[in-house]
C-alpha positions in Angstrom: 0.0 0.0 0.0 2.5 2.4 1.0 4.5 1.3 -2.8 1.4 2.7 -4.7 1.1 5.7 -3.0 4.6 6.3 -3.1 4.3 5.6 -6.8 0.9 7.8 -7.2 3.0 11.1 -5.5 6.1 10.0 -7.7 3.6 10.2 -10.9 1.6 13.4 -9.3 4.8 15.3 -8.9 6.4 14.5 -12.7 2.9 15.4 -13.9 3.4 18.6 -12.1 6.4 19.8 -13.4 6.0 18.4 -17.0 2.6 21.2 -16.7 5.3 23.6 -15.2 7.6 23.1 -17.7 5.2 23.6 -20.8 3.6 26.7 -18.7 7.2 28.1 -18.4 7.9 27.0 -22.3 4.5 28.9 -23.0 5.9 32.2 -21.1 8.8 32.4 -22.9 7.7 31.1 -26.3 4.7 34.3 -26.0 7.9 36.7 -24.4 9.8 36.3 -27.4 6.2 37.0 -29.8 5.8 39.9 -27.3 9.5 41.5 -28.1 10.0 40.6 -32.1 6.1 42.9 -32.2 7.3 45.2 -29.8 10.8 45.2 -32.3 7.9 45.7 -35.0 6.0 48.3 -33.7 9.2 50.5 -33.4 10.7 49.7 -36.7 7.2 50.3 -38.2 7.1 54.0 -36.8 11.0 54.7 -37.9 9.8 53.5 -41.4 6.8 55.6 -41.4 9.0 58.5 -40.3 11.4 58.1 -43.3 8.5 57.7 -46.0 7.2 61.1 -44.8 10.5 63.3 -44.8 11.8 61.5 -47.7 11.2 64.7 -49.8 12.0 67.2 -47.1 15.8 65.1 -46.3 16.1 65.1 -50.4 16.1 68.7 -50.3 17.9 69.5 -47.3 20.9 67.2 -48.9 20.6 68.9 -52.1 20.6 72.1 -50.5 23.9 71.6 -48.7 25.5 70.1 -51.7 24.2 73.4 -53.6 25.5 75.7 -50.9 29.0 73.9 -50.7 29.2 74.5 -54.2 27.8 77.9 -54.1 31.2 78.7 -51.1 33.7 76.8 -53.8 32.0 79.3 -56.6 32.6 82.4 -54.2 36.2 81.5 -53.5 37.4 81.0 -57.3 39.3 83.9 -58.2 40.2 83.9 -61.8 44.0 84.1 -61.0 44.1 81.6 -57.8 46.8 79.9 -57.7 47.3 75.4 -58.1 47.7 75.9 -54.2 45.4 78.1 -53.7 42.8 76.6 -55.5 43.8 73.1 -53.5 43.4 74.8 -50.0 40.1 75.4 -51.2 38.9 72.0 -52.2 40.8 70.7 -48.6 38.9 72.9 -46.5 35.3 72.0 -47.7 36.4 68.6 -47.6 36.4 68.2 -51.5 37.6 65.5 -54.3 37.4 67.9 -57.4 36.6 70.9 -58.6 35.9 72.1 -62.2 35.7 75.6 -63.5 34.7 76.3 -66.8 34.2 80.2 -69.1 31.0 81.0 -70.6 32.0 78.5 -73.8 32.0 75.5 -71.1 36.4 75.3 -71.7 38.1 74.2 -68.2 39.8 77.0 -67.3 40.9 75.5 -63.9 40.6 72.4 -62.0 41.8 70.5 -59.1 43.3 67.9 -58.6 45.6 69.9 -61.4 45.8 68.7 -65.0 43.0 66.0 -63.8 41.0 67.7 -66.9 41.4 70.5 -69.9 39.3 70.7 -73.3 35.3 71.5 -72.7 33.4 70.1 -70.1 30.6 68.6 -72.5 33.4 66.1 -73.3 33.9 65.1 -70.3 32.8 61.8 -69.2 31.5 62.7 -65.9 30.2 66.1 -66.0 29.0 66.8 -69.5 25.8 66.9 -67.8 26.9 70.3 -66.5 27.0 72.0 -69.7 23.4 73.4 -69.2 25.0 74.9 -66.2 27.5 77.0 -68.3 24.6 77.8 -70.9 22.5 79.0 -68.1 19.7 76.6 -68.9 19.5 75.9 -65.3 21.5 77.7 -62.4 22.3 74.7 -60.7 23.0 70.7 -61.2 23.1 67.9 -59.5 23.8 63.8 -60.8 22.5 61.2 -58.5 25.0 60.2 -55.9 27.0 57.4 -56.8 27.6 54.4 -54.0 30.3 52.4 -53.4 29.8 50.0 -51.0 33.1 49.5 -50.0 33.0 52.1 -47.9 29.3 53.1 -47.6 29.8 56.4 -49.1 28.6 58.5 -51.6 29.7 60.4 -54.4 28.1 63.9 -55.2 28.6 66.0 -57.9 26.9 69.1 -58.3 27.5 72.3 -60.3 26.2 76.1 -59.7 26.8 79.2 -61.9 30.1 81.2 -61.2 30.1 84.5 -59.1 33.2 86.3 -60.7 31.5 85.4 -64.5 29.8 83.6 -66.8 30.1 79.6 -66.3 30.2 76.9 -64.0 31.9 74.8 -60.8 31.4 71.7 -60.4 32.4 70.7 -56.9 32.8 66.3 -56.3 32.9 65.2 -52.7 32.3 61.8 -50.9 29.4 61.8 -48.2 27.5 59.2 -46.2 24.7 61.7 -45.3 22.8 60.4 -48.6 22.0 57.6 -46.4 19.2 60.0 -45.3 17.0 60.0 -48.8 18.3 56.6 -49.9 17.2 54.3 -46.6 20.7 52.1 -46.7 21.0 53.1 -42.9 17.0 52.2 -41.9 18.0 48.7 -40.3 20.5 50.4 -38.1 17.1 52.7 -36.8 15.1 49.7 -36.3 17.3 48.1 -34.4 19.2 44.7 -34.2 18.5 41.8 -36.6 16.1 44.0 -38.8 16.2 44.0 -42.3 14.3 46.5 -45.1 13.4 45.4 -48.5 12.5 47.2 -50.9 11.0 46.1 -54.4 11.7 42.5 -53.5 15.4 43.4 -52.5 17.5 44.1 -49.2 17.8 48.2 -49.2 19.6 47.8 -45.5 20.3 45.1 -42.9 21.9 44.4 -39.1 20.9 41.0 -39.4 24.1 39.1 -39.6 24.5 37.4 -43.0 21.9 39.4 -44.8 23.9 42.1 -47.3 22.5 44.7 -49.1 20.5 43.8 -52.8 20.1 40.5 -51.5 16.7 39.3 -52.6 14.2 37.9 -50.9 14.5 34.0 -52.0 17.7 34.2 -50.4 16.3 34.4 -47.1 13.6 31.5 -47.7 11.1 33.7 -47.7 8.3 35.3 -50.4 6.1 38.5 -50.7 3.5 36.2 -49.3 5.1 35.3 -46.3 5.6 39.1 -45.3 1.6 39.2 -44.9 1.9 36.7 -42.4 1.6 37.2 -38.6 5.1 35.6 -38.4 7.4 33.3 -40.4 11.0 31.8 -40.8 13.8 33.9 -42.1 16.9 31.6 -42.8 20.5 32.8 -43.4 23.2 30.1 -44.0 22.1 27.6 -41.5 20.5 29.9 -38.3 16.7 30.1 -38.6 14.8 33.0 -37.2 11.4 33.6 -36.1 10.6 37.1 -37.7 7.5 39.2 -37.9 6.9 42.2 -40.9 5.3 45.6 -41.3 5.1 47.5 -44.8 4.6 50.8 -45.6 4.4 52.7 -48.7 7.1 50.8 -51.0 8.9 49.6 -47.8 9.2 46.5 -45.5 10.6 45.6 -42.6 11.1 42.2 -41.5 12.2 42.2 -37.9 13.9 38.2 -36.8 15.0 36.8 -33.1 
């Protein structure tokens, strides 16, 4: 008698803590729901925040890149010197500049000898012909990336003060960043990852690179509509929830 309900206590208690054990799995199974949403709520807002200053950071960069070139354009002189004129491009933290007469020839440039001839020939900033012709008073190209390292390179061109024609200033710059989105994922947070037209505009989740598509993280469109889903880079797997807005999305894994 005292066997079975030693036996009865031994099978009460193991019942107990096998209850205890899927209660405590439960907790933390619905914690970890409760922070990737929580994760998704935040990214959601930073996302919201970038599609509706999008326009206002695209002008505020262009702005700066106008009025660097505008303080270039004020500081040409037409007899500064090759020193002179390289003092200038090191203290607004410049790659080139380009000055051209009213008939678009280089009449100075720095680094020196980089370019000569007409500016419509060259490969870069023919573009900034209309400049010189005063079809439009100032010029910018879309910033170039190179991902190496995560910069940008601007070129933009204003009329001359001293006289007729143009300066084209070239300078490296991460704040582009700002209109493009390729820093968002550092705003979510950790392990969050933006796509944009079925491709990775910015990650922190370790293995995940930018223009990566969406395949390569075993995932579709359709699985971003889902409350939650797997995200798989190399072998780790991730439980990951998503939020779109406008043209963006945001996957947020853990």
């Amino acid at each position: 008698m005292k066997h079975k309900k030693l036996l009865s206590v031994i099978s009460a208690s193991a019942a107990a803590l096998m209850i205890a054990a899927t209660m405590s799995a439960c907790s933390a199974s619905g914690s970890g729901n409760s922070t990737l949403n929580a994760n998704k709520d935040y990214a959601t807002k930073v996302i919201s925040d970038f599609n509706s200053n999008s326009k206002a950071a695209e002008f505020e960069f262009s702005d700066q890149a106008y009025a660097k070139g505008g303080t270039a354009a004020m500081l040409f002189k037409p007899d500064i010197s090759a020193e002179d004129l390289q003092q200038v491009a090191r203290n607004l933290f410049l790659t080139s500049i380009t000055v051209t007469n009213e008939k678009g020839d280089i009449v100075a440039c720095y680094p020196e000898g980089a370019e000569s001839g007409k500016i419509k020939d060259s490969k870069d900033k023919a573009v900034f012909n209309k400049v010189v012709k005063g079809v439009s008073e100032k010029y910018m190209t879309d910033p170039v990336y190179n991902a190496e390292d995560g910069t940008y390179a601007v070129l933009a061109g204003v009329r001359r003060k001293d006289a007729d024609g143009a300066v084209v200033i070239g300078y490296n710059t991460k704040d582009y960043a700002a209109v493009t989105g390729t820093d968002l994922a550092k705003l979510c947070g950790a392990n969050a990852v933006v796509i944009k037209d079925g491709a990775v505009l910015s990650s922190t989740l370790e293995g995940v690179k930018a223009e990566g598509k969406l395949e390569d993280l075993g995932i579709s469109a359709d699985d971003l509509k889902k409350d939650s889903f797997t995200v798989k880079v190399g072998d780790k797997s991730y439980s990951a929830v998503a939020s779109t807005k406008g043209d963006l999305t945001v996957i947020c894994a853990g």
